[in-house]
Each structure stands twice: as structure tokens, then as C-alpha cells.
ZAMAR-709141 format. One line per 8 residues: number of its first residue (from 1); their letters; for each residue x, y, z of C-alpha. Coordinates in Angstrom, 1 decimal. Example, Ala and Ser with C-alpha at 12.3 -4.5 7.8 and 13.67 -1.06 7.14 Angstrom:
BEGIN
1	AS	12.3 -4.5 7.8; 13.7 -1.1 7.1 .
//
This chain:
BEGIN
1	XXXXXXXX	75.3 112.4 88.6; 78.1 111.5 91.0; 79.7 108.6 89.7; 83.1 106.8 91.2; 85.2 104.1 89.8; 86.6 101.6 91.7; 89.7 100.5 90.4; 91.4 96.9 91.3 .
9	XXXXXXXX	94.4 95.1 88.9; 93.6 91.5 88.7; 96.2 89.2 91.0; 98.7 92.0 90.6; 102.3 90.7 92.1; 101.2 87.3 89.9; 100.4 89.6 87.0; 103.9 91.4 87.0 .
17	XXXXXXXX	105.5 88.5 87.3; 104.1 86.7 83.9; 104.8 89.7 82.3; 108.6 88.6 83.6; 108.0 84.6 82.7; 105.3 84.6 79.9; 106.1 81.0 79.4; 104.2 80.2 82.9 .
25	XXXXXXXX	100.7 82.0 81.4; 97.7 79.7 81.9; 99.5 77.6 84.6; 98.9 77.5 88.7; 101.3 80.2 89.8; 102.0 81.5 93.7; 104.0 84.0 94.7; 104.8 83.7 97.8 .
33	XXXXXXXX	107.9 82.8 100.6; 111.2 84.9 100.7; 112.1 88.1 98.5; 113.4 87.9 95.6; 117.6 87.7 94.9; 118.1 88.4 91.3; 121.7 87.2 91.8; 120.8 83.6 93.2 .
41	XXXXXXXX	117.8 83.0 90.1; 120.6 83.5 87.5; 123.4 81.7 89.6; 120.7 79.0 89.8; 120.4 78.8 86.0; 123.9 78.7 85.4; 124.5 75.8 87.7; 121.2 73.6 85.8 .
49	XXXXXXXX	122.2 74.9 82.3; 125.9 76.2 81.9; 125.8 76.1 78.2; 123.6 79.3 78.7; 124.6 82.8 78.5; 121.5 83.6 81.5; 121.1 87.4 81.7; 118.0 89.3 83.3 .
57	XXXXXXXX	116.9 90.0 79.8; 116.7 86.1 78.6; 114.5 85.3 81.7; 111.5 84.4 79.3; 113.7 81.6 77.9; 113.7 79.4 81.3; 112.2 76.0 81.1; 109.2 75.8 82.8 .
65	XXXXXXXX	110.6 72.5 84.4; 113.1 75.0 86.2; 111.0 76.6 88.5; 109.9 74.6 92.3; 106.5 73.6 92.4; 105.0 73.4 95.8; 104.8 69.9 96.1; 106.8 68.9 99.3 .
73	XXXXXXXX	107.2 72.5 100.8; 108.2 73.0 104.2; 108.2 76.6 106.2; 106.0 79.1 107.3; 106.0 80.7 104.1; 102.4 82.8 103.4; 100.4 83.2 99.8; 100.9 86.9 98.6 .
81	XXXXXXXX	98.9 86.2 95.5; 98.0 83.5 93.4; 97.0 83.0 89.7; 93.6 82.4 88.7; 94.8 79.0 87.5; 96.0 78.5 91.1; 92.6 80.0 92.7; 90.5 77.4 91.0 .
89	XXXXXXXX	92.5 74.7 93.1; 91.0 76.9 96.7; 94.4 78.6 96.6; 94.5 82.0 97.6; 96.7 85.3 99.4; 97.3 84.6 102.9; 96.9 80.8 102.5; 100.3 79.0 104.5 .
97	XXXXXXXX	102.5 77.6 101.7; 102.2 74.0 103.6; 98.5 74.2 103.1; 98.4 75.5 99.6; 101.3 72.4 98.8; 98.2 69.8 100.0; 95.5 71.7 97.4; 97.8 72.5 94.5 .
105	XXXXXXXX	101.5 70.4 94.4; 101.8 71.2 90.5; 101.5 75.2 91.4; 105.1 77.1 90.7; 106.1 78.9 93.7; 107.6 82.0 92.8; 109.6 84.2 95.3; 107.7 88.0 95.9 .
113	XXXXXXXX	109.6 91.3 94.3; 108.5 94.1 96.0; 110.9 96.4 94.0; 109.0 95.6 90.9; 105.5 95.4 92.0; 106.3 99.2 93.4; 107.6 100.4 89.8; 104.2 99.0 88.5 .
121	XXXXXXXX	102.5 100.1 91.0; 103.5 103.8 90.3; 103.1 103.4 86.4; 99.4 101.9 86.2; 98.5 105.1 88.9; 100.6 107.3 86.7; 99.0 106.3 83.8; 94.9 107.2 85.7 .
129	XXXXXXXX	96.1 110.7 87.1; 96.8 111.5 83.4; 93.3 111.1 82.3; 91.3 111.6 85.8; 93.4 113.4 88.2; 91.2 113.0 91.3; 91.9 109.2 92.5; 92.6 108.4 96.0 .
137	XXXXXXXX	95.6 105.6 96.6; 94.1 102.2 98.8; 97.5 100.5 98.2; 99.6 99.1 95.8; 97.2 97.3 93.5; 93.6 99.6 94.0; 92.3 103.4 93.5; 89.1 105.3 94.1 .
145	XXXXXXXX	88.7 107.6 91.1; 86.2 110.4 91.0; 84.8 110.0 87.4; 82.1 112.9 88.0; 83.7 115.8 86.2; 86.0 114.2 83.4; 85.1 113.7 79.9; 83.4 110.2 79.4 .
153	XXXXXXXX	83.0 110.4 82.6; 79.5 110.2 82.5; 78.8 108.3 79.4; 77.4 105.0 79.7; 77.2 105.6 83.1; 81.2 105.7 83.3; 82.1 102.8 81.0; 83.4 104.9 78.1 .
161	XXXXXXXX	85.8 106.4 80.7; 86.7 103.3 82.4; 87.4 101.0 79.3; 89.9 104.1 78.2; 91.5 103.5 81.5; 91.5 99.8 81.3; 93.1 100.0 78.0; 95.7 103.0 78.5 .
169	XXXXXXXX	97.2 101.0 81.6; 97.3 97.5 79.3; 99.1 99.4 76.2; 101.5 101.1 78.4; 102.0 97.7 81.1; 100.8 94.9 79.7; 98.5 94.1 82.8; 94.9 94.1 83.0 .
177	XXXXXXXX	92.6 95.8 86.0; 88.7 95.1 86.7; 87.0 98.7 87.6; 83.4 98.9 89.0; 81.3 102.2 88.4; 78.5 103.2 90.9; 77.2 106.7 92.8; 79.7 105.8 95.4 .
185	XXXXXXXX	82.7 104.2 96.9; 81.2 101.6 98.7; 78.8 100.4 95.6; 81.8 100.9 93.0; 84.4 98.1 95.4; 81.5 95.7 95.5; 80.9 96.8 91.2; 84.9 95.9 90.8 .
193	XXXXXXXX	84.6 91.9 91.7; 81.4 91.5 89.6; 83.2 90.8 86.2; 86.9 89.8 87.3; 89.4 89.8 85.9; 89.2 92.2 82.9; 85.9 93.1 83.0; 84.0 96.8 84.0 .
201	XXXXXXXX	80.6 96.8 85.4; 78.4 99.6 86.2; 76.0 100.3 88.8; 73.3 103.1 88.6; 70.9 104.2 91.0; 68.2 101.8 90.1; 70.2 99.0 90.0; 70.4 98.6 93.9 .
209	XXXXXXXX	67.8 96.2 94.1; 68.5 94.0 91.1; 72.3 93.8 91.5; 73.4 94.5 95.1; 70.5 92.9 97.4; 70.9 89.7 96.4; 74.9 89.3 97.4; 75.7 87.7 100.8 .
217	XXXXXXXX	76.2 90.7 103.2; 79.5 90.0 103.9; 80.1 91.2 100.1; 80.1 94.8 102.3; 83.4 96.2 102.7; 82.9 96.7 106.5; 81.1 93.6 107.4; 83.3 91.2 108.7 .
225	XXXXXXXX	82.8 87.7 110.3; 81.8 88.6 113.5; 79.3 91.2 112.2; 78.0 88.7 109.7; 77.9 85.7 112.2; 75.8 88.3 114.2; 73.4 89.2 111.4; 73.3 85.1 110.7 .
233	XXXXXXXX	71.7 84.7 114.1; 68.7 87.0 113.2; 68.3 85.2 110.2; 69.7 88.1 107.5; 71.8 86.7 104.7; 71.6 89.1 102.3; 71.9 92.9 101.8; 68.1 92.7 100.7 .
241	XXXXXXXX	67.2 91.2 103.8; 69.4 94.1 105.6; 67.6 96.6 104.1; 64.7 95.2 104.9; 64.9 95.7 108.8; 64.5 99.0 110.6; 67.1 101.3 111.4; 65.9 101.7 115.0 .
249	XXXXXXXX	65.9 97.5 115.1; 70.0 97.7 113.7; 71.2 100.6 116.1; 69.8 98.4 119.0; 71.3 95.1 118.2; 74.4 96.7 116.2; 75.1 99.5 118.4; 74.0 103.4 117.8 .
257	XXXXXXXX	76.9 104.5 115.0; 77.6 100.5 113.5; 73.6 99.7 113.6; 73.0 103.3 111.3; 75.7 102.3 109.0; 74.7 98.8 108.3; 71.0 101.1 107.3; 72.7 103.0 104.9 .
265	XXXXXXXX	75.6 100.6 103.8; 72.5 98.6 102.8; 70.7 100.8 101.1; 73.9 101.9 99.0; 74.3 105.0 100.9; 77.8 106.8 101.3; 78.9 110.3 101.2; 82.8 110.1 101.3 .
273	XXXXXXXX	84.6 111.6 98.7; 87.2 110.3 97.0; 90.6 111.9 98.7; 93.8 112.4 96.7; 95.9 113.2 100.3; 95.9 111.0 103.7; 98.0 110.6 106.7; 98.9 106.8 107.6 .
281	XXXXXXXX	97.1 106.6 111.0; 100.3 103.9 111.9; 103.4 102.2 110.6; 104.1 98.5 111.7; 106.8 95.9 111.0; 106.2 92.1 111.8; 107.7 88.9 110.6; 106.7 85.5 110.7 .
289	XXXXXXXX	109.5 83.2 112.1; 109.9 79.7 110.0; 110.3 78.0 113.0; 108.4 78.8 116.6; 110.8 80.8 119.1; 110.5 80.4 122.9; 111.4 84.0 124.6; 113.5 81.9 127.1 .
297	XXXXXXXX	114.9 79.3 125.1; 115.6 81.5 121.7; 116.2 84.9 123.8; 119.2 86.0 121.5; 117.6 85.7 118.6; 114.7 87.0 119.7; 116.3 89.7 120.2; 118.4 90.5 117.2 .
305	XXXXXXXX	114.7 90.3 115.2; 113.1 92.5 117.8; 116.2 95.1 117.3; 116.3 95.0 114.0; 112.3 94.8 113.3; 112.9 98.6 116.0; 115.6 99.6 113.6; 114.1 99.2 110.5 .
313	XXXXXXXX	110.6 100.9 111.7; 112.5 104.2 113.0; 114.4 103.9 109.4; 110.0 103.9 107.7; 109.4 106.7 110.1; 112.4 109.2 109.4; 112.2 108.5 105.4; 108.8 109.2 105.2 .
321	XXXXXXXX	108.5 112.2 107.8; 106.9 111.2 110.4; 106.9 111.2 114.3; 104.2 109.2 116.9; 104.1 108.8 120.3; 101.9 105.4 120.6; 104.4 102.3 120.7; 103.1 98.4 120.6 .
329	XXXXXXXX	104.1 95.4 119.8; 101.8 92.5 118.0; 102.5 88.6 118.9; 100.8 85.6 117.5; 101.2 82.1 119.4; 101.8 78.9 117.8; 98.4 78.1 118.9; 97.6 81.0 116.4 .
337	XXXXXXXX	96.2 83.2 119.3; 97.3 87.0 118.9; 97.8 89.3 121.2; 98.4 93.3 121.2; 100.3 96.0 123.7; 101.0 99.4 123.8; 102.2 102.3 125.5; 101.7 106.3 125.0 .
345	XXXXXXXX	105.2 108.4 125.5; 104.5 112.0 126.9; 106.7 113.1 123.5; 106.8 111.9 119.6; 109.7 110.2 118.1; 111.7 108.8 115.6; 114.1 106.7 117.0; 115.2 103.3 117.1 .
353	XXXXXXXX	116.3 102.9 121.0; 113.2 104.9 122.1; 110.9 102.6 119.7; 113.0 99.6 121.2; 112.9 100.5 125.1; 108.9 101.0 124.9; 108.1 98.4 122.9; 109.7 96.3 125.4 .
361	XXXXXXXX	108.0 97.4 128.0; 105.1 96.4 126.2; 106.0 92.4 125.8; 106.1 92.4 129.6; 102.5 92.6 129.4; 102.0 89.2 127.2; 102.2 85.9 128.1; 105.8 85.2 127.1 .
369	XXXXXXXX	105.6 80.8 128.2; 103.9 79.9 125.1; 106.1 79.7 121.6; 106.2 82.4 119.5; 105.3 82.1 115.5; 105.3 86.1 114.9; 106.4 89.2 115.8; 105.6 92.5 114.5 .
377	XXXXXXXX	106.2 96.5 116.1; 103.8 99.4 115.4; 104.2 102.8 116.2; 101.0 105.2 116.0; 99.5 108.8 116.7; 101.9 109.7 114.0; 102.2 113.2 112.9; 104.6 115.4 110.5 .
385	XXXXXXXX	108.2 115.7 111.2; 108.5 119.4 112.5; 104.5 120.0 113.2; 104.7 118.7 116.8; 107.8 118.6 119.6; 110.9 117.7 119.4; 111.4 114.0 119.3; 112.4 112.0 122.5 .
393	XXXXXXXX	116.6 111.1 122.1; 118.1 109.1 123.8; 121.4 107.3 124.1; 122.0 104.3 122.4; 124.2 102.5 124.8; 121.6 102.7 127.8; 118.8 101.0 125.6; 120.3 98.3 123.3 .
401	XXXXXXX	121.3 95.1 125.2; 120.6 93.0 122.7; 118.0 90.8 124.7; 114.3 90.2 123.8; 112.4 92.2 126.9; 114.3 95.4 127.4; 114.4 97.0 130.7 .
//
């Protein structure tokens, strides 16, 4: 019997950092805001408490009393993750930090670490391929595994396998993960937020009705608000009630492909397997501005982020071997309103003044009046440095003039 885990570690970036300040366990924690500058945390602590010898090592010793709270926070700082002491306030990832300040004041807003949420990362997925080898990556925090052929595998329908899983990655980290079982992918995400956090739930083939029908469709990874305002209209709120109507009914008010997948999505239907290799269809980069920027008004800085956002996209590209050919740019209003562009070069490339000169090519297609609250370049159709032609060169002092729509 085919059976696939789901695996998902429970608030992971808040996670890693408890295991860094144990002493804030149990209390409303978000991370969230700038990076992280190990240098200004301990310069900080030797400013409040001289007395102190601070080292990285002794950063379990800081008085909770130290760290902000969110009361009275100002910026356009975004929720990465939050506790679950946080969550039960309505807090939660991609909250704005002035919003979450209004909900929770008391929470502790901790800066994110992407360096150490990537060495984590690596270990807990290092730690799965040792006892299943076929697991297919979904990020930093979540793998598919393909429990099928391992030993436990199929015992308990999966849980012996899964709980020596759960436990090898909390000897070895110290974190805890929530895995879900089922016949497939799409049964075994929905399995993994059952019993959160810490927990392992299983799904067998009979189950469907008893376990998965009753959840709110949208509980279908797939299913998104306009599909599930859509299905609200004809009266469907559950996945019961979706599987309930005819898959000639769907593929005419859904469309011919969507309209068959919401059929078999709701009868627990799905045939992918679980994929240790995939090509990124894209790479982006995007920041959010802490104030709104007027392209007219702000035009130099604009610029300098829209270079630099170029620069450091080409840098993603070249380190991780890749080439593409579809260049666009992402903005998002201060009215929240976002708005995409792009534009197909006749060759694939790498570079930063060729990513720069099409992409601004591209914001002459938006509506550049309105303020400005993000700004974010994505370059697509990527492909294997070396499988496809040359990339496009070009020189550096015809492209870069340092203003925000390039010529």
C-alpha cells in the first residue's frame, strides 16, 4: 500500500530561536522585522549590563526584560513566524508588525536569522534521508517522504516510521515536527495539521469519509479564496459536499482541467510521486520599503534598491547555475494593489545590467503616480548554466544610470 508522509516542523524560525533563548519558552514570541546582527545583540547587552562578560555562548542568560516587546512598534516590518503562545492572541506569519503590536503588545519581537534557520534546515532533512532516502524538499521547514518501501514503513499504517523520524530529528536538534501519513501527497499535508504541533496522524483509505469530508474545502492545498468564494456561492462548504457533486457539474462551473481536479482532490485522489530533484521554475527578489516611495519624488533611491534588488538576483542566478530569459518586475501600492510586468529576451542570461535594463522596461508599463510600498524583480524560464545559449553581455556603463526606470 502506497503510503506518504508529510512532514512539517512546528513554527520553525520561532523553534530555532528558543532553542537559542530557552528562557522565552511558553511566552508570545514573533520573529519578525530586520535580520539579525550578532554584533549589535551583544553590543546591546554590554551597554544594559556591563558587569557581564556577554558572549554568543551565554545568550541563555539574558533577562527576559531585555528583549522589545511589540508594544508601540512602528514600520512596515512583516510576521515570519510566531509562537503558539503568540498565535493564540490571532497572531500569525505574514501579519504587519503594527497590526500584530494592537493584538499582542506583551509579544517579544525577535529579529529573523536566516543563516541559522538554513543550518537547521539542512540537519532535520539530513537526519530523514538517513532513514528514508526518497523525500522531496517543499522549503525550508517541510518534506514529502515516500514511506512505501522502508522498514516501518508500513506498520501502523506508517506511524512506527514516522514517530522514529519525529524522534531522531528531536534527539539530534532539539525541535519537534508534526508528520501526517495517507495514500498520497495531497491527503498526507491536510494529515500533518490534524495533531499540531508534535503530533503524527494517519490516514488510510477508509478514512476519507470520516476524517477529510468534514473539513472546510479550503483545507485543500489548491483551493484558494477565490475558488472557495466560488464553491460558497453553490452552497458547498465542505469536501463531503464536493464530492458530492458530479464531475461533469465541476468541469463546467470550474473549468475542464480545474473542475476534474476539484473531483479527484475531493475524493482523495492524486498520483504524483514524491520527487527527490526539481528545477525552480523562477528566482525573485522583492523588499518592502518602511516608508512609501514616490518614483518621482524618491527616484534616487528608488533606484539604488532597484540596482541592487538586479544585482543581487544575477549574484542567486550565477551561484546556483542558472540562466532565463523571462524578466519582470512585481509592485505593490500603498493602497495594497499589486501589479506584475514582464518581458521575454530572444537569449538567456545571467547578468546584472541585462536583468536591470529589462526590468526597467517593464516598470514603464505600471502606473508609476501612486506611492510605492514594495518592490521585488523575478527572472523566469530558467534553465542550466551551459544547456542553452550563451548568455546575453552587455556593457555595464551603457545600462547602469542609477535612476529607477532605465532606458
Amino acid at each position: 500500500m502506497r503510503r506518504i508522509a508529510h512532514l512539517d516542523m512546528d513554527a520553525f524560525y520561532a523553534s530555532v530561536e528558543l532553542l537559542r533563548y530557552p528562557q522565552l519558552k511558553g511566552l508570545p514570541v514573533v520573529i519578525g522585522g530586520g535580520r539579525r546582527r550578532e554584533d549589535d545583540v551583544l553590543g546591546k547587552l554590554r551597554e544594559v549590563y556591563p558587569e557581564h562578560d556577554w558572549s554568543a555562548e551565554r545568550l541563555h542568560e539574558i533577562p527576559v526584560d531585555f528583549f522589545p516587546r511589540l508594544q508601540g512598534y512602528s514600520g512596515r516590518g512583516v510576521i515570519t513566524t510566531a509562537t503558539y503562545a503568540a498565535r493564540q492572541f490571532g497572531v500569525g506569519s505574514a501579519m504587519g508588525l503594527m497590526k500584530a503590536a494592537k493584538l499582542c503588545p506583551q509579544a517579544i519581537l525577535l529579529p529573523v536569522d536566516f543563516d541559522q534557520y538554513r543550518h537547521y534546515s539542512r540537519e532535520f532533512k539530513r537526519i530523514i534521508t538517513d532513514i528514508a532516502p526518497v523525500m522531496e524538499n517543499r522549503g525550508v521547514d517541510e518534506v514529502y517522504i515516500d514511506f512505501t518501501d522502508v522498514a516501518g514503513g508500513q506498520r501502523e499504517g506508517g506511524r512506527v516510521l514516522a514517530r522514529l523520524i519525529q524522534k531522531s530529528i528531536f534527539d539530534a536538534t532539539g525541535l519537534t515536527c508534526s508528520i501526517g501519513v495517507a495514500p498520497n501527497k495531497l491527503l498526507a499535508k491536510m494529515a500533518s495539521e490534524f495533531n499540531k504541533p508534535n503530533g503524527i496522524s494517519i490516514v488510510l483509505p477508509d478514512d476519507l469519509a470520516a476524517l477529510v469530508w468534514p473539513l472546510p474545502c479550503r483545507k485543500i492545498n489548491g483551493i484558494g479564496p477565490k475558488a472557495e468564494a466560488k464553491l460558497l456561492q453553490h452552497g458547498i462548504q465542505t469536501i463531503g459536499e464536493l464530492a458530492q457533486r458530479e464531475r461533469v457539474w465541476l468541469m463546467e462551473n470550474f473549468g475542464k482541467s480545474y473542475g476534474a481536479w476539484l473531483h479527484d482532490a475531493a475524493h482523495g485522489k492524486d498520483d504524483r510521486p514524491v520527487e527527490t530533484h526539481s528545477e525552480p521554475v523562477s528566482l525573485s527578489r522583492e523588499t518592502t520599503f518602511e516608508r512609501d516611495l514616490h518614483a518621482v519624488r524618491d527616484r534616487e533611491e528608488l533606484g539604488r534598491i532597484f540596482t541592487r534588488l538586479c544585482e543581487q538576483l544575477a549574484n542567486d542566478l550565477q551561484r546556483k547555475g542558472y540562466v532565463g530569459k523571462t524578466i519582470g518586475v512585481k509592485l505593490r501600492y500603498d493602497n495594497f494593489q499589486s501589479v506584475t510586468r514582464d518581458h521575454t529576451l530572444d537569449r538567456h542570461t545571467d547578468q546584472a545590467p541585462r536583468i536591470r535594463q529589462t526590468a526597467g522596461q517593464c516598470l514603464k508599463r505600471v502606473d508609476l503616480t501612486r506611492r510605492i510600498r514594495l518592490l521585488g524583480v523575478r527572472v523566469g524560464s530558467l534553465q542550466k548554466t551551459g544547456t542553452t545559449d550563451a548568455p546575453y553581455e552587455h556593457s555595464q556603463a551603457q545600462l547602469w544610470d542609477g535612476s529607477f526606470a532605465t532606458d
